[in-house]
PDB file with SEQRES, HELIX, SHEET and CRYST1 records, atoms N, CA, C and O in Angstrom:
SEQRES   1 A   78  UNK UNK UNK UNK UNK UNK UNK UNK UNK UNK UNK UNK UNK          
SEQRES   2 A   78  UNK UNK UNK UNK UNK UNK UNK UNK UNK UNK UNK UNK UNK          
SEQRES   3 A   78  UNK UNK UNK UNK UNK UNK UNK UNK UNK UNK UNK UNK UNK          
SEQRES   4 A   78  UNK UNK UNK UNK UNK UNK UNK UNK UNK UNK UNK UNK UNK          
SEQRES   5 A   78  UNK UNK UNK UNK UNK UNK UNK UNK UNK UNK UNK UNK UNK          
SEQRES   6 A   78  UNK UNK UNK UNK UNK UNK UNK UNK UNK UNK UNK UNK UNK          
HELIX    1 AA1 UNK A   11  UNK A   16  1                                   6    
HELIX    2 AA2 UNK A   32  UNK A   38  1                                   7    
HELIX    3 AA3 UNK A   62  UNK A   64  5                                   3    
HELIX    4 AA4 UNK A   65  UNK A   77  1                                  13    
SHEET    1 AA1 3 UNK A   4  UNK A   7  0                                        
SHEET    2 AA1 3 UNK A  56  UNK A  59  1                                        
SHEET    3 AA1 3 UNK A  50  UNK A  53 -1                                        
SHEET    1 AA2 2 UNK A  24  UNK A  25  0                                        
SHEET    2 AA2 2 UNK A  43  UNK A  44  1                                        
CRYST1    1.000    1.000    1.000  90.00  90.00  90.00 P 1           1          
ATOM      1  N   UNK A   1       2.390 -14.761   7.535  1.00  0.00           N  
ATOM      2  CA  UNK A   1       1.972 -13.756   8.495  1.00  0.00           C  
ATOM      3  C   UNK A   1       0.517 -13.368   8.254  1.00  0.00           C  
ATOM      4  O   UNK A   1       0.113 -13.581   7.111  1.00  0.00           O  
ATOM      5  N   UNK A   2      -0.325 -12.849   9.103  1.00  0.00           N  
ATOM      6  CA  UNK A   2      -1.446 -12.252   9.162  1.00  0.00           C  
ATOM      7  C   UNK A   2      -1.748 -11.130   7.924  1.00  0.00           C  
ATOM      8  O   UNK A   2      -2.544 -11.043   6.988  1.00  0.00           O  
ATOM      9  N   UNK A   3      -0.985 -10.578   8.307  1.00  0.00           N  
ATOM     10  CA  UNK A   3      -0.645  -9.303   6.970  1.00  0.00           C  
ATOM     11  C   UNK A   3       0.309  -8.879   6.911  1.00  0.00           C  
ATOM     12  O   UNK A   3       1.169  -9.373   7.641  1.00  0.00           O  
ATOM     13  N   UNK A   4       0.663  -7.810   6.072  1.00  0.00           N  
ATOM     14  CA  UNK A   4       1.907  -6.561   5.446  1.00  0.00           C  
ATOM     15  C   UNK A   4       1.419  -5.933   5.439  1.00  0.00           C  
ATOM     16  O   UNK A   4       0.205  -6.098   5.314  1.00  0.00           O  
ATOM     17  N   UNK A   5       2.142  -4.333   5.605  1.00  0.00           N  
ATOM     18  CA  UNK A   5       1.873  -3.345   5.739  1.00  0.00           C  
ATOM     19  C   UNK A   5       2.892  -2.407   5.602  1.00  0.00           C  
ATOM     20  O   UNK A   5       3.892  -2.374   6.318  1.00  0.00           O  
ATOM     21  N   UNK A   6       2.587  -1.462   4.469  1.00  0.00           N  
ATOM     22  CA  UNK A   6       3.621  -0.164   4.019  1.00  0.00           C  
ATOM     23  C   UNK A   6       3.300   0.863   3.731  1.00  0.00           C  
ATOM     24  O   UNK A   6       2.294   1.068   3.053  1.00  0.00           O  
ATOM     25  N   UNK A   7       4.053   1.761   4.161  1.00  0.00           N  
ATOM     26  CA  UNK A   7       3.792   3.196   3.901  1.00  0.00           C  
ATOM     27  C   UNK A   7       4.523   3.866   2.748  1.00  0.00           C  
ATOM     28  O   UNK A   7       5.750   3.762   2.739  1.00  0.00           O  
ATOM     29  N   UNK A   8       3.931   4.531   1.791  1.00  0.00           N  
ATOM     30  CA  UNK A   8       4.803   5.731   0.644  1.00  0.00           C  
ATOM     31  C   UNK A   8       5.676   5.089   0.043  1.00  0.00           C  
ATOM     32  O   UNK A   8       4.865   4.539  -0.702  1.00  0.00           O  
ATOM     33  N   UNK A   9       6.687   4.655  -0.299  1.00  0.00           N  
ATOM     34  CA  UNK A   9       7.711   4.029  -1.058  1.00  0.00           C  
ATOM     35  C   UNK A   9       8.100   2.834  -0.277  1.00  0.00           C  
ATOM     36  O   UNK A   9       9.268   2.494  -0.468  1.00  0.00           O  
ATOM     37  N   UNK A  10       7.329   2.011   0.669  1.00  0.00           N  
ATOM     38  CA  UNK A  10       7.936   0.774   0.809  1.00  0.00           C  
ATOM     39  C   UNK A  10       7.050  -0.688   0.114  1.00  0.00           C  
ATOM     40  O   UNK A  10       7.108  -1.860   0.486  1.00  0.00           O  
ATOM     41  N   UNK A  11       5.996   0.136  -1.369  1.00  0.00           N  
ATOM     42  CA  UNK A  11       5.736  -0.729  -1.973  1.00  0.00           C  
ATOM     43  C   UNK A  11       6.645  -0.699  -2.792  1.00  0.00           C  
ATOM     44  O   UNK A  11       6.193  -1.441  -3.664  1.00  0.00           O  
ATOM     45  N   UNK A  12       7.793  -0.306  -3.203  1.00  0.00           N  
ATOM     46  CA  UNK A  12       8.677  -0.779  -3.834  1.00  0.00           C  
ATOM     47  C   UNK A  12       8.951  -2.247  -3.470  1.00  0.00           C  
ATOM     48  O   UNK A  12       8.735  -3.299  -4.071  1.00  0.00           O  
ATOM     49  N   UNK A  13       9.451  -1.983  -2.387  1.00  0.00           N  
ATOM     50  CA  UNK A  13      10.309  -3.367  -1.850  1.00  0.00           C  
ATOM     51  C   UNK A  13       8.588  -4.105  -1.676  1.00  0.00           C  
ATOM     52  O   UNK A  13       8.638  -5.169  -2.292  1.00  0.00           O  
ATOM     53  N   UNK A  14       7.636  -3.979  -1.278  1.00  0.00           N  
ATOM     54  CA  UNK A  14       6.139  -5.609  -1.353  1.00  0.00           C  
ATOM     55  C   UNK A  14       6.223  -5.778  -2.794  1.00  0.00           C  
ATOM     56  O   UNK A  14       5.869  -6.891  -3.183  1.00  0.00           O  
ATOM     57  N   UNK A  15       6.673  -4.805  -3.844  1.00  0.00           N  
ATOM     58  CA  UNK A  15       6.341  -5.287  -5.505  1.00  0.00           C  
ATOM     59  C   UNK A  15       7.748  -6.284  -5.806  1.00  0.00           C  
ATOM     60  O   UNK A  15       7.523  -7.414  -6.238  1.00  0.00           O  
ATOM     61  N   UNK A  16       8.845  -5.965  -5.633  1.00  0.00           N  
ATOM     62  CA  UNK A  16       9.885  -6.714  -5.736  1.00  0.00           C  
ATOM     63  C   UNK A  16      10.148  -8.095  -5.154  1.00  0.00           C  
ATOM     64  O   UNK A  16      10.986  -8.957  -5.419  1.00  0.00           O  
ATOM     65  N   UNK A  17       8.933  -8.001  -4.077  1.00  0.00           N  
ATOM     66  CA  UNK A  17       9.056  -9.650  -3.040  1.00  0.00           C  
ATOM     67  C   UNK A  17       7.719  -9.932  -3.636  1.00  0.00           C  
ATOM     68  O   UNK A  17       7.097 -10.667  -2.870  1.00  0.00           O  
ATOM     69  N   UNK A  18       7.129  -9.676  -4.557  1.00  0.00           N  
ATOM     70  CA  UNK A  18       6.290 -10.165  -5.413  1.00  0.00           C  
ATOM     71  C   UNK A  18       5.055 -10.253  -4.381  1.00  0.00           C  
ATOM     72  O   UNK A  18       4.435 -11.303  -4.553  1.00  0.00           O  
ATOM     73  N   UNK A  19       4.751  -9.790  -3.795  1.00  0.00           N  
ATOM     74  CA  UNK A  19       3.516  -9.698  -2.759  1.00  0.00           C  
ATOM     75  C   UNK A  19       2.627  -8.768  -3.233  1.00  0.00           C  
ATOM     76  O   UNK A  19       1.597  -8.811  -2.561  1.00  0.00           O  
ATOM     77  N   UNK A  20       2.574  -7.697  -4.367  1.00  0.00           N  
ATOM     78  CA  UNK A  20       1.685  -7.062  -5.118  1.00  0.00           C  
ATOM     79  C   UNK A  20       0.974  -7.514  -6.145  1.00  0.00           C  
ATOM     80  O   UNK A  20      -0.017  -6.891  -6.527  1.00  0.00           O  
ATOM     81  N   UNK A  21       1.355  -8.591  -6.699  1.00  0.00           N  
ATOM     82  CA  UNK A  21       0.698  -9.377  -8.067  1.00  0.00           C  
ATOM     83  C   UNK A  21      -0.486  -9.153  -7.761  1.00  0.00           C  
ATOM     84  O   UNK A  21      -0.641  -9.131  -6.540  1.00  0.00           O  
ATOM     85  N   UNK A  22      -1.441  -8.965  -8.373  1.00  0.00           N  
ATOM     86  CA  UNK A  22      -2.866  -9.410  -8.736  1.00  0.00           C  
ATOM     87  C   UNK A  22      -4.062  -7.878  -7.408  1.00  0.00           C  
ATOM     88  O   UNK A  22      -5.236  -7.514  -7.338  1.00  0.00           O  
ATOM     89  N   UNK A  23      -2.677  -7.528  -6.646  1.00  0.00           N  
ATOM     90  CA  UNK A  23      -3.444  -6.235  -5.835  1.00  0.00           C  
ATOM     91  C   UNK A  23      -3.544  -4.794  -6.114  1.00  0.00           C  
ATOM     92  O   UNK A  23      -3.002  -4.235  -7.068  1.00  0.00           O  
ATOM     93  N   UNK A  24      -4.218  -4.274  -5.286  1.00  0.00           N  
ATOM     94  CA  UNK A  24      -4.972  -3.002  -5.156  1.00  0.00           C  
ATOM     95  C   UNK A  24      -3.898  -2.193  -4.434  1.00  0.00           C  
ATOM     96  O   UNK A  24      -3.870  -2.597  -3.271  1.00  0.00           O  
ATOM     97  N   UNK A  25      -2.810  -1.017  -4.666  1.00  0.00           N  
ATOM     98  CA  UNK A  25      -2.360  -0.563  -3.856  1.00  0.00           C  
ATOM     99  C   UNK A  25      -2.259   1.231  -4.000  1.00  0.00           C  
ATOM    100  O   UNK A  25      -2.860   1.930  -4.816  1.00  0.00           O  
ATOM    101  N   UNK A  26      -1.232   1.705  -2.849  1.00  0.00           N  
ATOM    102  CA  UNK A  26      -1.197   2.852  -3.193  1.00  0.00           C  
ATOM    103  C   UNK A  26      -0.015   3.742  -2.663  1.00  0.00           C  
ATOM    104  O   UNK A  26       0.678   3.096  -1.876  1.00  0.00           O  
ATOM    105  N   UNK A  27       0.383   4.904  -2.838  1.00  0.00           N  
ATOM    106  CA  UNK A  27       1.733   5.011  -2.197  1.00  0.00           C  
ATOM    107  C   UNK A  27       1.467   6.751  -2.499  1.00  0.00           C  
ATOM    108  O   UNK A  27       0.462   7.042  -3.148  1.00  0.00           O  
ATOM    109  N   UNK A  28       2.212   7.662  -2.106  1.00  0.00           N  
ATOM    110  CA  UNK A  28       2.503   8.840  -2.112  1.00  0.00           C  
ATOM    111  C   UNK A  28       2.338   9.294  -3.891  1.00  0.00           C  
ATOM    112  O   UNK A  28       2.977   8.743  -4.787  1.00  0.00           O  
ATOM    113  N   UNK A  29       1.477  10.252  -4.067  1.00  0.00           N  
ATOM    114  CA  UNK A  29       1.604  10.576  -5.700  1.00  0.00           C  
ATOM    115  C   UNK A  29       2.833  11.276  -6.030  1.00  0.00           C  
ATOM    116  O   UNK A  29       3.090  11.398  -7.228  1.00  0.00           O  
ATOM    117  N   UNK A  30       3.726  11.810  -5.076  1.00  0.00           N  
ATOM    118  CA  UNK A  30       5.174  11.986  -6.079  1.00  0.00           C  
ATOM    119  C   UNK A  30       5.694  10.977  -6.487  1.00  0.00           C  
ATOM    120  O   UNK A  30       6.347  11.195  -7.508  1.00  0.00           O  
ATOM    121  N   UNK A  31       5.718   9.236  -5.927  1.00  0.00           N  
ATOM    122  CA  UNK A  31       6.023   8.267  -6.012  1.00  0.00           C  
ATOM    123  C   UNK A  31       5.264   7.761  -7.122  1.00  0.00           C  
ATOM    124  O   UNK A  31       5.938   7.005  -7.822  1.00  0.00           O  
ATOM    125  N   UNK A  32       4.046   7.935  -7.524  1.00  0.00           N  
ATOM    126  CA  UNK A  32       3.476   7.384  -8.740  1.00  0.00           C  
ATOM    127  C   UNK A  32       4.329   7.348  -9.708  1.00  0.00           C  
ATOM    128  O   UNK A  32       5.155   6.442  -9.597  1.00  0.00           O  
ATOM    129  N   UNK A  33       4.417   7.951 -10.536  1.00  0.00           N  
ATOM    130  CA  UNK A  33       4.577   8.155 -12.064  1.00  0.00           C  
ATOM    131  C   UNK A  33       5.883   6.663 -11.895  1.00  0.00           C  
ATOM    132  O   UNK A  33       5.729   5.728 -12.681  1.00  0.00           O  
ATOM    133  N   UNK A  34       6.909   6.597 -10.998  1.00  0.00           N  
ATOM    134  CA  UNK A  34       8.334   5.689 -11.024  1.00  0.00           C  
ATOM    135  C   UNK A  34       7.576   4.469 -11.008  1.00  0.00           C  
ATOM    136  O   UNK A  34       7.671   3.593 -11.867  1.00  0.00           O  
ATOM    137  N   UNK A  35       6.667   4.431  -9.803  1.00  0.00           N  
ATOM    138  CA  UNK A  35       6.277   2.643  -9.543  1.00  0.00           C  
ATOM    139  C   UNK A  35       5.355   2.603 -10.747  1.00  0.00           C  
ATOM    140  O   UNK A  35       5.249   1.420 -11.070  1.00  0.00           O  
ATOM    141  N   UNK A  36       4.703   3.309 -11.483  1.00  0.00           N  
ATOM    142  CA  UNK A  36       4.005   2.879 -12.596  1.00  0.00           C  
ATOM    143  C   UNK A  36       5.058   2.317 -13.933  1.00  0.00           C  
ATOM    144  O   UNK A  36       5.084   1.340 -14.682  1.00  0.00           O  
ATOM    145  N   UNK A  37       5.635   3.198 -13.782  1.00  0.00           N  
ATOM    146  CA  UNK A  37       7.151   2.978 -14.960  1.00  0.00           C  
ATOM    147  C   UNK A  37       7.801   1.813 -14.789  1.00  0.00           C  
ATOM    148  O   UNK A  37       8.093   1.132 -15.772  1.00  0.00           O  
ATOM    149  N   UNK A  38       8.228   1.288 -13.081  1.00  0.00           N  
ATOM    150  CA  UNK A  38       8.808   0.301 -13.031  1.00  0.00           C  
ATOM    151  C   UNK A  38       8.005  -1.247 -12.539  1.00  0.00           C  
ATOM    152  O   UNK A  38       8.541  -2.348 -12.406  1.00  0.00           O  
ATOM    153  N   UNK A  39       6.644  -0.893 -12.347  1.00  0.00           N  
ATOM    154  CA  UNK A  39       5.404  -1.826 -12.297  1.00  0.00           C  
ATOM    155  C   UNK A  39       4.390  -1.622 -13.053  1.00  0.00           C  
ATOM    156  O   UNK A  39       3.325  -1.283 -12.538  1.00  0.00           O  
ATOM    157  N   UNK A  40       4.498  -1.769 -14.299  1.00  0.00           N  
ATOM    158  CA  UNK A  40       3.366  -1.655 -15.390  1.00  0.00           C  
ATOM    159  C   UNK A  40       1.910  -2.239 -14.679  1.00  0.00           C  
ATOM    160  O   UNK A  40       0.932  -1.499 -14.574  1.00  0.00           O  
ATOM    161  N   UNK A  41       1.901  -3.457 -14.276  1.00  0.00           N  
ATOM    162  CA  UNK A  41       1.064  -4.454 -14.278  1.00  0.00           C  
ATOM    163  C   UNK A  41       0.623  -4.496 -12.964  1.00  0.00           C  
ATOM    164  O   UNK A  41      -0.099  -5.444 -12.655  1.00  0.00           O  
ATOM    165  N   UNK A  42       0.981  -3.449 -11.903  1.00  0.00           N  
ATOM    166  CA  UNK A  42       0.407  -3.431 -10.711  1.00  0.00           C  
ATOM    167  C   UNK A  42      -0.725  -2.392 -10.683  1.00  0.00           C  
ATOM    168  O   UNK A  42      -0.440  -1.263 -11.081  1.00  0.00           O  
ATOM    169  N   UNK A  43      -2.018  -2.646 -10.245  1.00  0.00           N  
ATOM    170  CA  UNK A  43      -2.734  -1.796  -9.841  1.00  0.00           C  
ATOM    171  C   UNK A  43      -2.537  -0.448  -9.073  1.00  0.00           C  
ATOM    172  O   UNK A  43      -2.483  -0.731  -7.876  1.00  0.00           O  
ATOM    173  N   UNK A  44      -2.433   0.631  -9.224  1.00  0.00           N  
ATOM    174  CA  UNK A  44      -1.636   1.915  -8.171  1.00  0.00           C  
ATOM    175  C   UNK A  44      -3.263   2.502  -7.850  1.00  0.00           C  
ATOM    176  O   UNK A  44      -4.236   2.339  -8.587  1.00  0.00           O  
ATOM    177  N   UNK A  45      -3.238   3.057  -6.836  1.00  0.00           N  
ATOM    178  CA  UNK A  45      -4.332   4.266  -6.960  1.00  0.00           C  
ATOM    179  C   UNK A  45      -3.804   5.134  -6.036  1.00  0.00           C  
ATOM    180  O   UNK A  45      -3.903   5.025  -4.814  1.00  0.00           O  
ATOM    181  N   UNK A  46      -3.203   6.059  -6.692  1.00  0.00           N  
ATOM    182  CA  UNK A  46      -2.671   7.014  -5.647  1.00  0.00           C  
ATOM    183  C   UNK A  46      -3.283   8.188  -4.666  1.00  0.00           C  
ATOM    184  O   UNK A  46      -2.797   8.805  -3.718  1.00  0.00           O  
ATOM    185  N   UNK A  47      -4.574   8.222  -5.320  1.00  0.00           N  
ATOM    186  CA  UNK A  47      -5.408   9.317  -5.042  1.00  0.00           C  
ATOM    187  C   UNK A  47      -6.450   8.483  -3.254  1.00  0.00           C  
ATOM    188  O   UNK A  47      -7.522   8.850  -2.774  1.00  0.00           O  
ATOM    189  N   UNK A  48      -5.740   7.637  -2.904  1.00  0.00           N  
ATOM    190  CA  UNK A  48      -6.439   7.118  -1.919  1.00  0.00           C  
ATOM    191  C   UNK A  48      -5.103   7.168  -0.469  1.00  0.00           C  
ATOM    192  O   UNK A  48      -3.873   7.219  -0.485  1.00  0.00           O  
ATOM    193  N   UNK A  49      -6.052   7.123   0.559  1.00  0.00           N  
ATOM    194  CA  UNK A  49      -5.383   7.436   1.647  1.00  0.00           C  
ATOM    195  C   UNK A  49      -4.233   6.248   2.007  1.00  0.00           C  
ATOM    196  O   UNK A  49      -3.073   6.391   2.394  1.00  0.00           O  
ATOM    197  N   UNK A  50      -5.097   4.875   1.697  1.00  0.00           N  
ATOM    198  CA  UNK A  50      -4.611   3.452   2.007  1.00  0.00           C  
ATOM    199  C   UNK A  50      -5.782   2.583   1.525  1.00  0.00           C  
ATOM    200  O   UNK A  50      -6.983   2.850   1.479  1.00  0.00           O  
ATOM    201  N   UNK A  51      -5.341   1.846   1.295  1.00  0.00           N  
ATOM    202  CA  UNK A  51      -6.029   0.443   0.768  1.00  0.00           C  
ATOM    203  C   UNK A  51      -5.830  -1.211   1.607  1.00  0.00           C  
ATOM    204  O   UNK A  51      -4.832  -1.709   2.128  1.00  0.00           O  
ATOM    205  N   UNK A  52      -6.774  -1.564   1.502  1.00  0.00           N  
ATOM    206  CA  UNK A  52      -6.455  -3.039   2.213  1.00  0.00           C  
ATOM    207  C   UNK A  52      -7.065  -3.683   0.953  1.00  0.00           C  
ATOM    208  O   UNK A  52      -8.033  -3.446   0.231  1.00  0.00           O  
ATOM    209  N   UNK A  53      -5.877  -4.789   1.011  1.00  0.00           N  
ATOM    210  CA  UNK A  53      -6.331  -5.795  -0.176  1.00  0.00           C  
ATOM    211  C   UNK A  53      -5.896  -7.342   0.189  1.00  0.00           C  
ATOM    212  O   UNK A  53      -4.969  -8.065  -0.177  1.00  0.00           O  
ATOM    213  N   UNK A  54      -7.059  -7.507   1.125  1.00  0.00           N  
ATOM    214  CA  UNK A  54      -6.496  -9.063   1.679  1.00  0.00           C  
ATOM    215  C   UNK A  54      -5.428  -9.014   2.787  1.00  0.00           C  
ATOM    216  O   UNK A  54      -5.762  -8.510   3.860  1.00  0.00           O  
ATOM    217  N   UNK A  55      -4.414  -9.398   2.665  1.00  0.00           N  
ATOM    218  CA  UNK A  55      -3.712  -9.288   3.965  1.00  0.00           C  
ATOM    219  C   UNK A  55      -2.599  -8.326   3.865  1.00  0.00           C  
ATOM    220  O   UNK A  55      -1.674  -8.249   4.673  1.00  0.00           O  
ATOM    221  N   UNK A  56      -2.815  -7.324   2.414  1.00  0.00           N  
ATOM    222  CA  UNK A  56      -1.819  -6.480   1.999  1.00  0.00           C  
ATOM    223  C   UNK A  56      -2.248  -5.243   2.140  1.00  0.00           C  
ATOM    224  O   UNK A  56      -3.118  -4.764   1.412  1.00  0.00           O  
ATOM    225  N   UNK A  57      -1.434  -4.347   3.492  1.00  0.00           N  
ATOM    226  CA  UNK A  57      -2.003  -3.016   3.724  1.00  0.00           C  
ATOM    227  C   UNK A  57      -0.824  -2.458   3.002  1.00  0.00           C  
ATOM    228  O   UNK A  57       0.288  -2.982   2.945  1.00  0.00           O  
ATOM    229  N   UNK A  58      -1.341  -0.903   2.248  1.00  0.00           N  
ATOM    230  CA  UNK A  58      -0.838  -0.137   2.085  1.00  0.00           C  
ATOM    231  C   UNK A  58      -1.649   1.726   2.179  1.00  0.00           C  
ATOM    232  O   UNK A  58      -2.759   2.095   1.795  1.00  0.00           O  
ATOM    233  N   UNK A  59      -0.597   2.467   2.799  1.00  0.00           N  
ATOM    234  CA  UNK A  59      -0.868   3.545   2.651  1.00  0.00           C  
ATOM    235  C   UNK A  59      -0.249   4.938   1.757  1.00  0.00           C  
ATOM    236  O   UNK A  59       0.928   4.798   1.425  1.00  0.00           O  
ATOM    237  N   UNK A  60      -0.567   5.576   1.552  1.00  0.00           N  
ATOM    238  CA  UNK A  60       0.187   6.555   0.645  1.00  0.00           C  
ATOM    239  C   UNK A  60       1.226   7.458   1.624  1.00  0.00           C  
ATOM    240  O   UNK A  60       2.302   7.183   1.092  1.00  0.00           O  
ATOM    241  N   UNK A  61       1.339   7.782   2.019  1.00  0.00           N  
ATOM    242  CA  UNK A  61       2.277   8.390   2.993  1.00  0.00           C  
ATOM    243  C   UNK A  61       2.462   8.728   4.823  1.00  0.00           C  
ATOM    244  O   UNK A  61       1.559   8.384   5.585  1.00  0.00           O  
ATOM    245  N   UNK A  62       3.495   9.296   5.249  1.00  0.00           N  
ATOM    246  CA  UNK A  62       3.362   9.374   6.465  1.00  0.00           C  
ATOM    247  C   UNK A  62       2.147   9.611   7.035  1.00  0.00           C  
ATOM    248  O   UNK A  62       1.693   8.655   7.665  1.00  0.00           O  
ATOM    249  N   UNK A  63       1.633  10.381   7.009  1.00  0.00           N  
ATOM    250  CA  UNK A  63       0.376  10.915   7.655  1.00  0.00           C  
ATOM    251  C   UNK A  63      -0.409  10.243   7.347  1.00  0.00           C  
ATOM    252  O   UNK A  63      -1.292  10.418   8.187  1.00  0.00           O  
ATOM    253  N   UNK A  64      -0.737   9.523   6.656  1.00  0.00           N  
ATOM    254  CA  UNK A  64      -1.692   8.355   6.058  1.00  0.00           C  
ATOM    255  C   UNK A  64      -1.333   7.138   6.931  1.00  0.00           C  
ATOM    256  O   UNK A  64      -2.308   6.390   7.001  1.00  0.00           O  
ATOM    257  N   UNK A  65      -0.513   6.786   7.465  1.00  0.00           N  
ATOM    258  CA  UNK A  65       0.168   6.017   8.195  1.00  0.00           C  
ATOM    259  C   UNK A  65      -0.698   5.742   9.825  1.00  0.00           C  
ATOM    260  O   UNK A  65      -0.847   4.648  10.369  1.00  0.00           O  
ATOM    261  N   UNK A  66      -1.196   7.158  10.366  1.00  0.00           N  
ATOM    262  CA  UNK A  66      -1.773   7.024  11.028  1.00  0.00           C  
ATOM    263  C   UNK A  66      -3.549   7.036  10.506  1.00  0.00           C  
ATOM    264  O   UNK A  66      -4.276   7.800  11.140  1.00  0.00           O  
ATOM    265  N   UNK A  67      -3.912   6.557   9.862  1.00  0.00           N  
ATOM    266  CA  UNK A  67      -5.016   6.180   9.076  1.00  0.00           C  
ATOM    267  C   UNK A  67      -5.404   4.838   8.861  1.00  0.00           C  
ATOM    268  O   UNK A  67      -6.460   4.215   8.968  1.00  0.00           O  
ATOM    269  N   UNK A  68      -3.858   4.487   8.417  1.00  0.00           N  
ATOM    270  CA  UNK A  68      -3.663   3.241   8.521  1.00  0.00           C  
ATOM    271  C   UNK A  68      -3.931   2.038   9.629  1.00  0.00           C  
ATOM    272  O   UNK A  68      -4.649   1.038   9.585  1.00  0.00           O  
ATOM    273  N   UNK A  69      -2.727   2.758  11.003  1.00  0.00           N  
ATOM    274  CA  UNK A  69      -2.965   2.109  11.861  1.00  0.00           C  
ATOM    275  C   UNK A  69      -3.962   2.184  12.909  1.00  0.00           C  
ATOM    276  O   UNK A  69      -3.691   1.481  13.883  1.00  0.00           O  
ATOM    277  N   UNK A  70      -5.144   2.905  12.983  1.00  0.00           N  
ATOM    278  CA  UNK A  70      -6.295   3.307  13.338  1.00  0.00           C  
ATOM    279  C   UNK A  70      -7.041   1.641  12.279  1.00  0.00           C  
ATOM    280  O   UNK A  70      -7.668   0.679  12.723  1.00  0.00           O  
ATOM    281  N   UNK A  71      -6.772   1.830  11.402  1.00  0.00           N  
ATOM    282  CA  UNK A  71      -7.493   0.530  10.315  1.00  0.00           C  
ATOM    283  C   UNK A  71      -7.578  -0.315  10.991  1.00  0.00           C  
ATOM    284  O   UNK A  71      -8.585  -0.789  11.518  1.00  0.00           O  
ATOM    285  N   UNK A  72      -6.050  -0.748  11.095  1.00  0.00           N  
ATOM    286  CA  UNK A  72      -5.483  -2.080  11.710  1.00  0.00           C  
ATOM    287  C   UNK A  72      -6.127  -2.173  13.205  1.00  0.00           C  
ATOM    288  O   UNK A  72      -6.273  -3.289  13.705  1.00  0.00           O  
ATOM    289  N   UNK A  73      -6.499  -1.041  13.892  1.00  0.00           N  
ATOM    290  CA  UNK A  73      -6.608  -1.396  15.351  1.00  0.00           C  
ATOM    291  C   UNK A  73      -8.223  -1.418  15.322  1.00  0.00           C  
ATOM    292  O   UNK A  73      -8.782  -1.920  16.297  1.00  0.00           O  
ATOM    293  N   UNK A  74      -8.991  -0.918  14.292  1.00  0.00           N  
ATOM    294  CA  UNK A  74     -10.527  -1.449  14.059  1.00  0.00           C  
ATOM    295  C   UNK A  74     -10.776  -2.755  13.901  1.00  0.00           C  
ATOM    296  O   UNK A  74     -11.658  -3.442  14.416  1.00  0.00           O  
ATOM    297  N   UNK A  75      -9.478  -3.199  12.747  1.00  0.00           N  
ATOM    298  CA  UNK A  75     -10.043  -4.594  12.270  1.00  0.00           C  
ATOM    299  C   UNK A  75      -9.201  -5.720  13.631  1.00  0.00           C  
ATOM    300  O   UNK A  75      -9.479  -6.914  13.748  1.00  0.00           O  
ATOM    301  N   UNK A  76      -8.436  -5.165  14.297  1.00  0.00           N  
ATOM    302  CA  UNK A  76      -8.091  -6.517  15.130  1.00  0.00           C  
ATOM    303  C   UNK A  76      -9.287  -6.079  16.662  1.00  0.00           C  
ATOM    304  O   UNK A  76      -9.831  -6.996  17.277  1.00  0.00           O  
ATOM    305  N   UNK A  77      -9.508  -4.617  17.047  1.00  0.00           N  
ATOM    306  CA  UNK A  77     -10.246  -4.924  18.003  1.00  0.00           C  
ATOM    307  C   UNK A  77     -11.795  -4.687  17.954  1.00  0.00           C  
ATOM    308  O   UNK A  77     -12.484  -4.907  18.950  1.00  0.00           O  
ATOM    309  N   UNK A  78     -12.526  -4.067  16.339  1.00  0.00           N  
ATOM    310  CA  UNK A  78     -13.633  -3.827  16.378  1.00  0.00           C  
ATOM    311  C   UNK A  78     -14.259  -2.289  16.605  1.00  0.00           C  
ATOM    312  O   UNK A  78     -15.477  -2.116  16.634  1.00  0.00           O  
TER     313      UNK A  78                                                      
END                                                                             
């Protein structure tokens, strides 16, 4: 696919389908402290709205969501 894209706790499930290796992501900071515990080796930055890392979007929560897809509609229409 073109890309992925998740909001707040559905990098659980991109880290488990192994689509986080080697990326930049981010998710809701009540959600930090678990995905750090249960993903040592993934990059987190929670203190950010959303991140794009190649074809892997992520945002930190709902409302970030529309941040997100404002992103997505820059980078497909400019």
């Amino acid at each position: 696919s073109r890309r992925v894209a998740s909001l707040c706790m559905g990098i659980f499930v991109l880290a488990e389908a192994g689509l986080l290796a080697g990326k930049r992501t981010t998710t809701h900071w009540i959600h930090a402290p678990a995905f750090r515990k249960r993903y040592p080796d993934i990059r987190l930055e929670e203190d950010k709205l959303f991140i794009v890392d190649g074809q892997v979007w992520t945002g930190a929560g709902m409302s970030a969501g529309v941040d997100l897809a404002l992103a997505m509609v820059e980078d497909d229409l400019g």
